[in-house]
MARLO-350420 format. One record per residue (C-alpha): residue number from 1; residue in three letters; chain; x, y, z. Coordinates in nm, 4 decimals, padded with zeros to 6 digits, m for minus. Each point is the difference from the previous one (the first is absolute). Layout:
% MARLO-350420
+-----+---------+--------+----------+----------+----------+
: num : residuo : cadena :       xx :       yy :       zz :
+-----+---------+--------+----------+----------+----------+
: NUM :     Ala :      A :        X :        Y :        Z :
...
+-----+---------+--------+----------+----------+----------+
//
This chain:
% MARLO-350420
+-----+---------+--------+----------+----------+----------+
: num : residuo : cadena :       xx :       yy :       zz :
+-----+---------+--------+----------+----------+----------+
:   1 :     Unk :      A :  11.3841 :  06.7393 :  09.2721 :
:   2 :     Unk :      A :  00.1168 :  00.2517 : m00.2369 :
:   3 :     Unk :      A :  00.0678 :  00.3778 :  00.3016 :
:   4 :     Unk :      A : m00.1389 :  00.2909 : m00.1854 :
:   5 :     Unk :      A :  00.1562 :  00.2699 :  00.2436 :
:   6 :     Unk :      A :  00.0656 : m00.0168 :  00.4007 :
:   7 :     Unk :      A : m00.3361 : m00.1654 :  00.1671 :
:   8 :     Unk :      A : m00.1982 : m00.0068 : m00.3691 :
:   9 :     Unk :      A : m00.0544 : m00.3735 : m00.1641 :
:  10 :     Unk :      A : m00.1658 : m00.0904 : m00.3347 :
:  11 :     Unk :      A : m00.2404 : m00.2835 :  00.0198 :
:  12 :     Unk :      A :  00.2092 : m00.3192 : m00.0793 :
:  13 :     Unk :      A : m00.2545 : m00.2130 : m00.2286 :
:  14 :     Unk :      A :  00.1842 : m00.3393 :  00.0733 :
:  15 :     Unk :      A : m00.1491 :  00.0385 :  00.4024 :
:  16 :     Unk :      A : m00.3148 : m00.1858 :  00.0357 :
:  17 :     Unk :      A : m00.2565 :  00.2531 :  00.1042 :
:  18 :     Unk :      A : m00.2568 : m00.0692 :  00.2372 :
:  19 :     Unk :      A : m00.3486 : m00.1234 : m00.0883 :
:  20 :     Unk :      A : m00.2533 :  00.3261 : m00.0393 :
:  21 :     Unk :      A : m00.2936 : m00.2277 :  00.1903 :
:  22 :     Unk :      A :  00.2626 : m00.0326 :  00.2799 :
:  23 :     Unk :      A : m00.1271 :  00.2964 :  00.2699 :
:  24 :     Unk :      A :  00.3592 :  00.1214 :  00.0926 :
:  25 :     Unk :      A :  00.1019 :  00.2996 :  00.2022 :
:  26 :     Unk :      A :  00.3327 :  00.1916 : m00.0105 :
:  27 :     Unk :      A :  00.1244 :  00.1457 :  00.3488 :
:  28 :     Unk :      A :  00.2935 :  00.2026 : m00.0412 :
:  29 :     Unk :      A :  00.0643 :  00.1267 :  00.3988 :
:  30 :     Unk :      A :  00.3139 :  00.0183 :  00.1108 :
:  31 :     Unk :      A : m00.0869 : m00.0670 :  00.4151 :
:  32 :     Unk :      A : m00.0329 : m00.3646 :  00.0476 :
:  33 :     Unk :      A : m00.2690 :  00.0164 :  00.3023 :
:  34 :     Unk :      A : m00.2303 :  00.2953 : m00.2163 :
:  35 :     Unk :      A :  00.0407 : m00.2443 : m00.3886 :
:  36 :     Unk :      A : m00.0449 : m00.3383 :  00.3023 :
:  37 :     Unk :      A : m00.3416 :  00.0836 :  00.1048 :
:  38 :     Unk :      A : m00.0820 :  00.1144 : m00.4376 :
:  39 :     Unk :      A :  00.0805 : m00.3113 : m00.0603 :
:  40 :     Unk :      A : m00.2406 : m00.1948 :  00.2720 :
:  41 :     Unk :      A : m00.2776 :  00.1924 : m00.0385 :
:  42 :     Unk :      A :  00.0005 :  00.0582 : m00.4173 :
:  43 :     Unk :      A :  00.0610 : m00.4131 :  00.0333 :
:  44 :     Unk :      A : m00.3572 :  00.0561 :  00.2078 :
:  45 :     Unk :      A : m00.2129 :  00.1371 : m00.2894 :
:  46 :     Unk :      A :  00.1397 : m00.2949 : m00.2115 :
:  47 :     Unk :      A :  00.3264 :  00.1577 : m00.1909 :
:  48 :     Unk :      A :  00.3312 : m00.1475 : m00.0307 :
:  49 :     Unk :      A :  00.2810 :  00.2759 :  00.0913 :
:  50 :     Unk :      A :  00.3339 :  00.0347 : m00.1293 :
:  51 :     Unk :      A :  00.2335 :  00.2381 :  00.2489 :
:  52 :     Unk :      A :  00.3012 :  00.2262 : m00.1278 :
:  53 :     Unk :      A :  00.1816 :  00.2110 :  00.2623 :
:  54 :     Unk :      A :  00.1619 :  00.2584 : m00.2664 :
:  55 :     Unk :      A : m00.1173 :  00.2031 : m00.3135 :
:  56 :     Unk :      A :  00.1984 : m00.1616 : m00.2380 :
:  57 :     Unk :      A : m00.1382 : m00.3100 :  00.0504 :
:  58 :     Unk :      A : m00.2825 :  00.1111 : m00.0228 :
:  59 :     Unk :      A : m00.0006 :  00.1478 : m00.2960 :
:  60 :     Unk :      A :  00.1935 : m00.3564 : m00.1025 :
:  61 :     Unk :      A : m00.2983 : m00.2241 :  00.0804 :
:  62 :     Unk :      A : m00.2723 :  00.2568 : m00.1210 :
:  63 :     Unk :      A :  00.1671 :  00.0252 : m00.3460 :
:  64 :     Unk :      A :  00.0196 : m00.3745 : m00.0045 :
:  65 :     Unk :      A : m00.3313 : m00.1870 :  00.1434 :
:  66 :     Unk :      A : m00.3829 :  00.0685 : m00.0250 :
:  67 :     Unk :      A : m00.1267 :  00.1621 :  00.3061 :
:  68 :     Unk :      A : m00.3767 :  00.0962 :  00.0972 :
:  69 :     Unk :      A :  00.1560 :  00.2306 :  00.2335 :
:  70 :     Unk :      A :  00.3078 :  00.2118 :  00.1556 :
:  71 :     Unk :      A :  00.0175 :  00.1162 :  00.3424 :
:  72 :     Unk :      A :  00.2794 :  00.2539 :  00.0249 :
:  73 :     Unk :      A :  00.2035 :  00.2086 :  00.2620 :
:  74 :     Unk :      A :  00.0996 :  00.2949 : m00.0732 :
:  75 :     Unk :      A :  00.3840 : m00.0166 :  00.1967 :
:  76 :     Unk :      A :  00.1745 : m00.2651 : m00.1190 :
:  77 :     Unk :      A :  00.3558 : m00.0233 : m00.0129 :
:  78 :     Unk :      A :  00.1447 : m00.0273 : m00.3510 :
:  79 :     Unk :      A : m00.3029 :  00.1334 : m00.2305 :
:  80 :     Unk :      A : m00.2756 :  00.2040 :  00.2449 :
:  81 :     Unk :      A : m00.4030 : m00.0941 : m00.1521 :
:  82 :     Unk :      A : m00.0467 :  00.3575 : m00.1412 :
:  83 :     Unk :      A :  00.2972 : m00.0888 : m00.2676 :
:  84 :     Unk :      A : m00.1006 : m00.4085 : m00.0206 :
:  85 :     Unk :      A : m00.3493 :  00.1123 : m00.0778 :
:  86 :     Unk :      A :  00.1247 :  00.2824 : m00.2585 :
:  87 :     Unk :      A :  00.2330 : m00.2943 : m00.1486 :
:  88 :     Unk :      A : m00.3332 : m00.2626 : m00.0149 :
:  89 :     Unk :      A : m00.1925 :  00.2957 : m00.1878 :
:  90 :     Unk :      A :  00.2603 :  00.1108 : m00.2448 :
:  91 :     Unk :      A :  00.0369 : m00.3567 : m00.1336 :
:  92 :     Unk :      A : m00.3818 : m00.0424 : m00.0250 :
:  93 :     Unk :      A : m00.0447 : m00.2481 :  00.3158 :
:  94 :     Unk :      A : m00.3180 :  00.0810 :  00.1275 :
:  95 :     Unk :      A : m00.0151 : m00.2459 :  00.2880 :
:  96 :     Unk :      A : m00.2333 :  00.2158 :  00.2456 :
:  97 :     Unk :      A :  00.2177 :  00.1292 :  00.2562 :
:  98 :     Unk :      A : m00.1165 :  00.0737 :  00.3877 :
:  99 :     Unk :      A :  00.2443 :  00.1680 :  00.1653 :
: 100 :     Unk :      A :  00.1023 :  00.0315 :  00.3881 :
: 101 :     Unk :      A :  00.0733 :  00.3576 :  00.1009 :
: 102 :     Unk :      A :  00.0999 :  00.1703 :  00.3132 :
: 103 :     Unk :      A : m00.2424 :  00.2344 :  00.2117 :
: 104 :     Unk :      A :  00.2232 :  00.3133 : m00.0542 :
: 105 :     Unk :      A :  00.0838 : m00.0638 : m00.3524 :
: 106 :     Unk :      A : m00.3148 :  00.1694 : m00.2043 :
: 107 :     Unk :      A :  00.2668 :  00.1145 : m00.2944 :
: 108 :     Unk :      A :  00.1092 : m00.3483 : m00.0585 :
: 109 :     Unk :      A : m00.3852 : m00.1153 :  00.0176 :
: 110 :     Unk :      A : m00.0976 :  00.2699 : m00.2758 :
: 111 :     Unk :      A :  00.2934 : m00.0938 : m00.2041 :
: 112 :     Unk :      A : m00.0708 : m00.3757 :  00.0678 :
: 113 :     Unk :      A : m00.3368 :  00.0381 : m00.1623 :
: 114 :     Unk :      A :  00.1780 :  00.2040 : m00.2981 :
: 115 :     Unk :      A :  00.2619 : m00.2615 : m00.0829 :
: 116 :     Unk :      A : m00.2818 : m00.2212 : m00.0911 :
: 117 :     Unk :      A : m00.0777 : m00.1738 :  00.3527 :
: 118 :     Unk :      A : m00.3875 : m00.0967 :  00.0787 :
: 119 :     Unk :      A : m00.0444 :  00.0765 :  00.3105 :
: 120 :     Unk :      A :  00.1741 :  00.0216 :  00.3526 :
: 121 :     Unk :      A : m00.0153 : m00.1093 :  00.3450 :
: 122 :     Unk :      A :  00.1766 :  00.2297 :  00.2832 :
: 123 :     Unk :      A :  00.2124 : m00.2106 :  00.2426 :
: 124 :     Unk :      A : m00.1643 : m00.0699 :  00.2558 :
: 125 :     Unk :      A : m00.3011 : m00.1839 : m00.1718 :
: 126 :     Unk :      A : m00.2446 : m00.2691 :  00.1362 :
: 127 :     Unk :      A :  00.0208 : m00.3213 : m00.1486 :
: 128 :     Unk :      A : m00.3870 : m00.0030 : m00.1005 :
: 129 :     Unk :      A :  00.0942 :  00.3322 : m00.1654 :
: 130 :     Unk :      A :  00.2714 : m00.2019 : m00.2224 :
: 131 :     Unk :      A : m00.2047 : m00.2742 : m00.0929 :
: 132 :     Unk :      A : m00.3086 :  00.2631 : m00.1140 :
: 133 :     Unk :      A :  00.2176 :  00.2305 : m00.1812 :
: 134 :     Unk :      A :  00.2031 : m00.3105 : m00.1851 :
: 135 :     Unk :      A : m00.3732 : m00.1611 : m00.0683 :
: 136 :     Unk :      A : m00.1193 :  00.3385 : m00.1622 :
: 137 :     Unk :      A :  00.2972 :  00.0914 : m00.2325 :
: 138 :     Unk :      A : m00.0684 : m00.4145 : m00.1115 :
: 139 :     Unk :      A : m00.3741 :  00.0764 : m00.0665 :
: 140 :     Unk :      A :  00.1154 :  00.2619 : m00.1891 :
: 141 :     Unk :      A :  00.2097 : m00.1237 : m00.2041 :
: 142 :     Unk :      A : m00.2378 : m00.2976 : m00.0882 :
: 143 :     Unk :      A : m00.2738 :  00.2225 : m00.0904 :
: 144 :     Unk :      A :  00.1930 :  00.2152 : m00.1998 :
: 145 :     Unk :      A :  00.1093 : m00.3067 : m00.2231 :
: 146 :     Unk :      A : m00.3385 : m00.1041 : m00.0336 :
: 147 :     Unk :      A : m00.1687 :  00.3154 : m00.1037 :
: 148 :     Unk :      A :  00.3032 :  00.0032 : m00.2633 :
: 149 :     Unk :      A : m00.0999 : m00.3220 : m00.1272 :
: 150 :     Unk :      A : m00.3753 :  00.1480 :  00.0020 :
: 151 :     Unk :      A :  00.0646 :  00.2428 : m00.1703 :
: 152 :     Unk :      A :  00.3600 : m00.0077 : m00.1987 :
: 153 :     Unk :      A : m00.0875 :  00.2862 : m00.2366 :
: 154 :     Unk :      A : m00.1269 :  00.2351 :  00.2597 :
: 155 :     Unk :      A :  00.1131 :  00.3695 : m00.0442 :
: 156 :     Unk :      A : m00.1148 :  00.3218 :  00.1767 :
: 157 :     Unk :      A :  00.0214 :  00.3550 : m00.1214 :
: 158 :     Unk :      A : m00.1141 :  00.2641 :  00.1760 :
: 159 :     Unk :      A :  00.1314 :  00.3552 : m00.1519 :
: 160 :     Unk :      A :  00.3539 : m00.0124 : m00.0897 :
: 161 :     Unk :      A :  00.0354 : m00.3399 :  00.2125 :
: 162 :     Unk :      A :  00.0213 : m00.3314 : m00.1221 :
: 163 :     Unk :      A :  00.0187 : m00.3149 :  00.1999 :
: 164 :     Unk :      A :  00.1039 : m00.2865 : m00.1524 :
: 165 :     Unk :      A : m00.1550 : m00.2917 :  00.2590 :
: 166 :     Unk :      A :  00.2389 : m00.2758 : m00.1461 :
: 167 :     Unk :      A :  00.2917 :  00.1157 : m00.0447 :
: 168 :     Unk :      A : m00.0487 :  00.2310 :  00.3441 :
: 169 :     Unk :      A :  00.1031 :  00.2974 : m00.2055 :
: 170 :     Unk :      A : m00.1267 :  00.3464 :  00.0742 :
: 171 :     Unk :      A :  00.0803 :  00.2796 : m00.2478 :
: 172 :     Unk :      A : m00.0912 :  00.4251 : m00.0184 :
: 173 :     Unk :      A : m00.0141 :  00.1358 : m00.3140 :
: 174 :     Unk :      A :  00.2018 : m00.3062 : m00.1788 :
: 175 :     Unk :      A :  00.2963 :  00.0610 :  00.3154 :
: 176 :     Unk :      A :  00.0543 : m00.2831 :  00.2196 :
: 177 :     Unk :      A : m00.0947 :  00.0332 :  00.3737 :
: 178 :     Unk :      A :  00.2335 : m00.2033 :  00.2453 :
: 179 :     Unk :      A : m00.2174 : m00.1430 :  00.2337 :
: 180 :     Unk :      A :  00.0778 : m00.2205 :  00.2837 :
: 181 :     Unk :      A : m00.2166 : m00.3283 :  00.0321 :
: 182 :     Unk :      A : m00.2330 :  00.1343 :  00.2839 :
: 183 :     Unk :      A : m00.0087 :  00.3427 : m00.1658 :
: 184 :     Unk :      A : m00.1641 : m00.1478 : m00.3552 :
: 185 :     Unk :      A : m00.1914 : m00.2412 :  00.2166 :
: 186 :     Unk :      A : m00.1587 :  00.3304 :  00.1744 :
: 187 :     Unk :      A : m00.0463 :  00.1903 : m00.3279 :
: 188 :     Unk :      A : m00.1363 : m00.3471 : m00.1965 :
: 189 :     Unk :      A : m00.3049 : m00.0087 :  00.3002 :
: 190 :     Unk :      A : m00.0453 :  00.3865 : m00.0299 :
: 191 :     Unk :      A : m00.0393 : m00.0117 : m00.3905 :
: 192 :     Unk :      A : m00.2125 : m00.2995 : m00.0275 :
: 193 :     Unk :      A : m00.2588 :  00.2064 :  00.2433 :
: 194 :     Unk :      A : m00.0412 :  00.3530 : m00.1026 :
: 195 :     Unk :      A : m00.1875 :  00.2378 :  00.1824 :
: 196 :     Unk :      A : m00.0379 : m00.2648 :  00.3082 :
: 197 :     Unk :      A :  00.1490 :  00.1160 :  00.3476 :
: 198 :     Unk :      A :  00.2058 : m00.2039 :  00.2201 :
: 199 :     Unk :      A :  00.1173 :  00.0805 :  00.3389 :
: 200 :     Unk :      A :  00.3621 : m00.0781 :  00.1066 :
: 201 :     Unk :      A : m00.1705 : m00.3227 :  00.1874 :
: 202 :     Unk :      A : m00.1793 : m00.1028 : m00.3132 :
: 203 :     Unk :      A :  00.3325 :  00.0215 : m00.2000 :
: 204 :     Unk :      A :  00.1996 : m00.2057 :  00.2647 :
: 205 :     Unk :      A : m00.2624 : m00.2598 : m00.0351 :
: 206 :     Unk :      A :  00.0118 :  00.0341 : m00.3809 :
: 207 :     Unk :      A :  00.3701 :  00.0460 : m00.1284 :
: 208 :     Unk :      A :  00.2128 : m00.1503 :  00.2944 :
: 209 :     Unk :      A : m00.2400 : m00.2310 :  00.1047 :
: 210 :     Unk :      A : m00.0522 :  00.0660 :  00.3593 :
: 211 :     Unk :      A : m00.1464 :  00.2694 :  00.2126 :
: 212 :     Unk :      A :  00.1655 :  00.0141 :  00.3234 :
: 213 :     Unk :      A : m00.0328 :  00.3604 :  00.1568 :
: 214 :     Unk :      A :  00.2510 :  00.2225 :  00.0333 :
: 215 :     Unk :      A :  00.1782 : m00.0359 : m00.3588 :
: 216 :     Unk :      A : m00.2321 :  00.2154 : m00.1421 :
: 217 :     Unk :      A :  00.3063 :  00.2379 : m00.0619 :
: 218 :     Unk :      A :  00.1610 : m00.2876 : m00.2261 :
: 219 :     Unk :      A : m00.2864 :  00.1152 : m00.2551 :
: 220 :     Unk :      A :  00.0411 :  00.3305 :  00.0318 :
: 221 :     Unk :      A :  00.3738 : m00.0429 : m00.0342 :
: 222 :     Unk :      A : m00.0562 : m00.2295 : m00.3397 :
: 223 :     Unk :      A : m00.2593 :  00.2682 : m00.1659 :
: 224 :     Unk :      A :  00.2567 :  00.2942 :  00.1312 :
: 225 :     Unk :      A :  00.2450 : m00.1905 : m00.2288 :
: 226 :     Unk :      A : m00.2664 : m00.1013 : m00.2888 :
: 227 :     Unk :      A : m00.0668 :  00.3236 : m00.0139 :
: 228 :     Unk :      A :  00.3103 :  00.1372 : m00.0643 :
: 229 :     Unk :      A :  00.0629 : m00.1778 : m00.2988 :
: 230 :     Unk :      A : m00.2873 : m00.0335 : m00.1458 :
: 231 :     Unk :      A : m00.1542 :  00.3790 :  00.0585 :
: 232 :     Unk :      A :  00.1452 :  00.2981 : m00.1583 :
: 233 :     Unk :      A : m00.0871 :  00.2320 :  00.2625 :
: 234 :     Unk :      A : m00.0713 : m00.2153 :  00.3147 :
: 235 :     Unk :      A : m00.2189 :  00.2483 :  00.1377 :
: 236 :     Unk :      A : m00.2424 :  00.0193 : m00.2600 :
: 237 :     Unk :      A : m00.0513 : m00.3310 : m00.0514 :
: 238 :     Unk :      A : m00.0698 : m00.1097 : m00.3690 :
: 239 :     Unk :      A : m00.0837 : m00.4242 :  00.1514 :
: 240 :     Unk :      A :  00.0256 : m00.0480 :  00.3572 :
: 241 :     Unk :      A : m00.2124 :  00.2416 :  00.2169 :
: 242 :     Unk :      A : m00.0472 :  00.0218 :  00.3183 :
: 243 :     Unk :      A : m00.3158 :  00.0258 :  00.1415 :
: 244 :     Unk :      A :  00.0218 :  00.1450 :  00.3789 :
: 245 :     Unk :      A : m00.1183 : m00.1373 :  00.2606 :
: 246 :     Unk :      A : m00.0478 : m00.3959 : m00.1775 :
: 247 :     Unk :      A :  00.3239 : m00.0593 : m00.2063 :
: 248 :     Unk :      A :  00.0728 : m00.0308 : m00.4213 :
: 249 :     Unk :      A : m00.1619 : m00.0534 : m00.3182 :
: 250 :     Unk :      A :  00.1215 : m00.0124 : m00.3503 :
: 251 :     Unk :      A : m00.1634 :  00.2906 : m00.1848 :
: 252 :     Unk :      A : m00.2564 : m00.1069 : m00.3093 :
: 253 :     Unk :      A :  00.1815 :  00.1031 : m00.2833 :
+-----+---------+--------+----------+----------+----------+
//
């Protein structure tokens, strides 16, 4: 396999990869008892689990096999998540990645989400949690393939903003807005429901999939972020408003 630069590999096209209809998680955990008990209970909801203790292999078997799914810590020794995820996104592997975070660590959370991760779980987390969360970002997924399909051609302007459904390309006056995949996910629902308002429960249920209380703040801390790159003055808001007391809209243009 042809080593790019320290921890980095290019894809090596003479590797089998695996089978897309094969449902196959990713676990990269570094404590054997904590990536153990992924393994039994992802093996419950009918996956088959492949186990890396380090970041660089990680990134090593995510470059090189099909997976529905990666479930990543964020200390590893070697290559921490927050730089394997930036590595997955900057080559264009957009496996969705759940990642395992400390309690006390919000800043690695927020900058989890910004590297391109789809959501998070804080260490401790019930099992039933897990298997939810894993089963929503896979519902997801699915349905976003088959509206594509649905619809291949569909495109959304609204003002200076153009989504491009396919090709999950959102642009402001021609520029192109870096998005992460829960970020356009969260804009795409907004946009393709104008004027409608949707509390922070109503988006969990919608975007992520779930709508466990108490993460209500993961949608606030999404739109803080949406906002700031998509609104020139995020305080006078030109597509997402807030509307106090119930939650967000997208303004009718």
């Amino acid at each position: 396999m042809k080593q790019l630069h320290q921890g980095e590999y290019a894809p090596d096209p003479a590797r089998p990869r695996l089978q897309a209809a094969c449902k196959r998680i990713l676990v990269v955990e570094d404590d054997p008892d904590i990536s153990q008990l992924l393994e039994i209970n992802l093996k419950d909801i009918a996956f088959q689990v492949d186990i890396v203790n380090n970041g660089v292999d990680g990134l090593n078997r995510a470059s090189n096999h099909d997976y529905q799914l990666i479930v990543l810590d964020i200390m590893l020794p070697g290559m921490d998540g927050l730089e394997l995820c930036r590595r997955l996104r900057s080559q264009s592997i957009n496996i969705p990645v759940l990642m395992l975070t400390a309690r006390s660590t919000e800043l690695d959370r927020v900058l989890g989400l910004e590297l391109g991760a789809d959501d998070y779980l804080t260490k401790p987390f019930s099992i039933m949690e897990l298997q939810a969360r894993v089963k929503a970002i896979l519902r997801r997924v699915e349905l976003s393939a088959r509206q594509q399909a649905a619809h291949p051609d569909e495109r959304i302007e609204a003002g200076a903003l153009a989504i491009d459904v396919a090709r999950r390309h959102v642009t402001i006056d021609d520029q192109p807005l870096d998005l992460t995949a829960r970020e356009f996910d969260l804009l795409l629902h907004f946009a393709r429901h104008p004027g409608r308002v949707y509390s922070r429960g109503q988006l969990l249920d919608h975007v992520w999939g779930y709508s466990h209380s108490g993460y209500e703040h993961t949608v606030n801390s999404h739109i803080n972020r949406l906002r700031k790159k998509l609104e020139l003055n995020p305080q006078q808001a030109q597509y997402i408003e807030t509307v106090w007391g119930v939650g967000y809209r997208f303004k009718e243009q």
